[in-house]
N, C-alpha and C positions, 0 to 999 in steps of 0.2 A: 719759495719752497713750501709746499703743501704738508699735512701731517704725515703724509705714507713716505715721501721723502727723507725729511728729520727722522722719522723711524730707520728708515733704512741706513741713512750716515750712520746716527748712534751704533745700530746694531757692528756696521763695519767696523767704526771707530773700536768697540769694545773685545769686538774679534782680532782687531788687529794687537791690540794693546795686549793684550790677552797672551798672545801669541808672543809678542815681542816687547817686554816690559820695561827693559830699557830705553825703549824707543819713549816711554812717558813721562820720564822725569827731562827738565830744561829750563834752559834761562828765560824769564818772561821778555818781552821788549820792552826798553826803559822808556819813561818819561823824564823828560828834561825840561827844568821849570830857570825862564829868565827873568828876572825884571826888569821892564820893560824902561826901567830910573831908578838905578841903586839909590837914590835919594827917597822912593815912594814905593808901595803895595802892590801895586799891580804886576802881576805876571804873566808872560805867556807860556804855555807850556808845548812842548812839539814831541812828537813822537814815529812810528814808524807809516810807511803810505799816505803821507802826508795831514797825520791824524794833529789837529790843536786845537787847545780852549785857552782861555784865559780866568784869573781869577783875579778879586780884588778881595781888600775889606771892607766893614761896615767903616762910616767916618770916623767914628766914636771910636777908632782906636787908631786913628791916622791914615785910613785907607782915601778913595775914591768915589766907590761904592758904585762903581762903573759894571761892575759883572756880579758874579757868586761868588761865595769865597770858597775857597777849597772845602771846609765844612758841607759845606751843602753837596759838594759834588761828589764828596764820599758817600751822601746819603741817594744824591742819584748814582751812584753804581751800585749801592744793595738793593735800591729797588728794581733798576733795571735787569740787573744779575738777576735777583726773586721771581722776573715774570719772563723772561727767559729760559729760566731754569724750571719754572712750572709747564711750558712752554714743551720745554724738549720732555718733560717725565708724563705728560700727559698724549703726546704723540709715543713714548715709548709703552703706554698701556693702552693705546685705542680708544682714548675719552675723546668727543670732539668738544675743543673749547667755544663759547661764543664772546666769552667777555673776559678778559683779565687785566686787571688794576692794582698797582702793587704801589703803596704810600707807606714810607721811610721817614720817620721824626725821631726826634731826639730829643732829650734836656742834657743841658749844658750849664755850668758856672764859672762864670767868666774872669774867679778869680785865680784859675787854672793859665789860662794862656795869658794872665798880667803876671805872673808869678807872684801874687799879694798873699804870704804867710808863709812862703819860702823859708826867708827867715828866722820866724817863731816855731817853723816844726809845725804847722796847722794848714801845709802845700796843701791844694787842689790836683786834683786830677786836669790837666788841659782838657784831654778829648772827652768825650758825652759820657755823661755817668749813667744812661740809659739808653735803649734806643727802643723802639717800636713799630714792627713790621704787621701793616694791615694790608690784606690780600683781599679782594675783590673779586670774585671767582664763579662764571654761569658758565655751565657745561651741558651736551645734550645728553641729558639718557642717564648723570651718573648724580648719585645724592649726597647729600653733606658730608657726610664721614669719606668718601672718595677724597674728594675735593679737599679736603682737610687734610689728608692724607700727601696727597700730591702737594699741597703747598708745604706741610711738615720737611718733607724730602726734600723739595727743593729749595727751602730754608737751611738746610741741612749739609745741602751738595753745595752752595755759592760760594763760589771762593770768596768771594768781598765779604758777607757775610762772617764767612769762618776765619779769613785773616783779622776782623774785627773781633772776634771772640776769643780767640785765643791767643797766649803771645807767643808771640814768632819772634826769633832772633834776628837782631839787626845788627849789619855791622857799619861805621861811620868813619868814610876815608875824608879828609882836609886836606884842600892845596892852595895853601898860603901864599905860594907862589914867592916862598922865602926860602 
């Protein structure tokens, strides 16, 4: 699909939504994560259209080290989401893009996901206590503040992004099977 394309959906999309705004809100489709040996790290995960990955851990905490571990993959969905999403905001203004490169890093302390000061009242945070979105971004015809702009928004609009930024309610069902 070409940019005059993605233009075109979006504008639908937005007309449509527009028009019928209940039609916007909905259940996302789930992901469902096995291990693959309740005894070991490794999972596979499966989902809708026959979508799967897998994850492990690093050894150094009893994984495999067979795949990524979920960490990383959260960081490849904000960036893939970021250059996506720059993606459809630069086809929705008529910039033609030639290059976009979207790298997702983090810092972590790993005494977070061992729970070491639990305890003492001195917990970690598990998840990244930082993250950092670097956008790579050649366009023809528009200049740095454009281009800045559009990845701004579409740092902005990511869900992956935004569901990491802010906290979202979670609720946690168990079937113990007792």
């Amino acid at each position: 699909m070409g940019r005059q394309e993605i233009k075109q959906a979006l504008e639908s999309a937005i007309e449509f939504l527009t028009a019928n705004p209940d039609e916007a809100r909905y259940t996302d489709s789930p992901a469902t994560a096995r291990l693959t040996d309740p005894q070991g790290l490794r999972a596979d995960v499966s989902g809708p259209d026959d979508a799967s990955m897998s994850t492990d851990m690093p050894t150094s905490v009893g994984g495999t080290n067979t795949t990524a571990s979920p960490g990383w993959y959260l960081r490849a969905a904000e960036a893939s989401c970021v250059a996506t999403l720059i993606g459809m905001r630069a086809a929705q203004l008529g910039v033609t893009l030639t290059e976009v490169e979207v790298t997702v890093d983090s810092e972590s302390n790993d005494w977070g996901i061992l729970g070491i000061g639990d305890d003492s009242g001195q917990g970690v945070a598990a998840g990244p206590i930082s993250t950092r979105v670097a956008a790579r971004v050649r366009a023809a015809g528009a200049d740095a503040g454009a281009i800045r702009e559009i990845v701004e928004w579409a740092v902005a609009h990511c869900p992956v992004t935004d569901a990491v930024r802010r906290a979202v309610p979670m609720t946690i069902e168990v079937d113990s099977g007792t």
